[in-house]
C-alpha positions in Angstrom: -19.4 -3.5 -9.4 -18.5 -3.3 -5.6 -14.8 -2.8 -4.9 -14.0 -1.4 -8.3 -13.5 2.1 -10.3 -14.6 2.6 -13.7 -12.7 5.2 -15.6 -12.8 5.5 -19.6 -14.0 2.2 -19.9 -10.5 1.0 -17.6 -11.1 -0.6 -14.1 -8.9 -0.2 -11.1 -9.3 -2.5 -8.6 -9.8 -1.4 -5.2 -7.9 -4.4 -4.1 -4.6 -2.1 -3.8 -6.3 0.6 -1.5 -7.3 -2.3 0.6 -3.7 -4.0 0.3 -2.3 -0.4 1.5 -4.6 0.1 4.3 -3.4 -3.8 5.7 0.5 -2.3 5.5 -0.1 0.5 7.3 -2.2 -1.1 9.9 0.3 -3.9 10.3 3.2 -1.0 10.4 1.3 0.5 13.2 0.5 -2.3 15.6 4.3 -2.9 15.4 5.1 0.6 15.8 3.1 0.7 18.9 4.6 -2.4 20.5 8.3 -0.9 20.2 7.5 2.6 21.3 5.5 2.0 23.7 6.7 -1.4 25.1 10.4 -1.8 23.4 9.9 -4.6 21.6 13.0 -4.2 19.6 11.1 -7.1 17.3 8.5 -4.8 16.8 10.8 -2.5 15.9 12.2 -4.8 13.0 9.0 -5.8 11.4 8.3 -1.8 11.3 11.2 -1.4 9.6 10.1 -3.9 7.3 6.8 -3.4 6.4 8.0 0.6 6.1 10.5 -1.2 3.0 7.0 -3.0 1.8 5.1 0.1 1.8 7.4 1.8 0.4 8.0 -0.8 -2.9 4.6 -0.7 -3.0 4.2 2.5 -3.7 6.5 2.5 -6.2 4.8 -0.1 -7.9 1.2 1.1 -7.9 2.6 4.9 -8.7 4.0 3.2 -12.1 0.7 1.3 -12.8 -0.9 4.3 -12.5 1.3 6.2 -15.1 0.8 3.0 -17.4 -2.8 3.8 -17.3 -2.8 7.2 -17.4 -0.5 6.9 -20.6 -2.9 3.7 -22.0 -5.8 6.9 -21.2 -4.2 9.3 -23.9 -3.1 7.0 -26.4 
């Protein structure tokens, strides 16, 4: 199966790396258009998608220690 990891008969879609990698790029194409042009809108939607990285992390960090606990049960 493309885009997926098999592990003890439990898949994890690569759907999230891919979801991650988008955030970041979007958070530095923003970035780069307020430090190097002072778009202070730029500057905001950084801001932002920092905050959406950020709950997103959170949320795939406790999906991963559901799995790992479904793993040892």
């Amino acid at each position: 199966m493309m885009g997926t990891i098999i592990t003890k008969n439990k898949t994890i879609k690569m759907e999230k790396v891919t979801e991650f990698e988008n955030l970041v790029e979007a958070f530095k194409d923003d970035y780069e258009k307020f430090k190097e042009k002072g778009n202070k809108t730029a500057g905001t939607r950084a801001r932002k998608t920092l905050q959406e990285i950020r709950n997103f992390a959170k949320d795939t960090r406790d999906e991963i220690n559901s799995t790992k606990r479904e793993m040892v049960a």
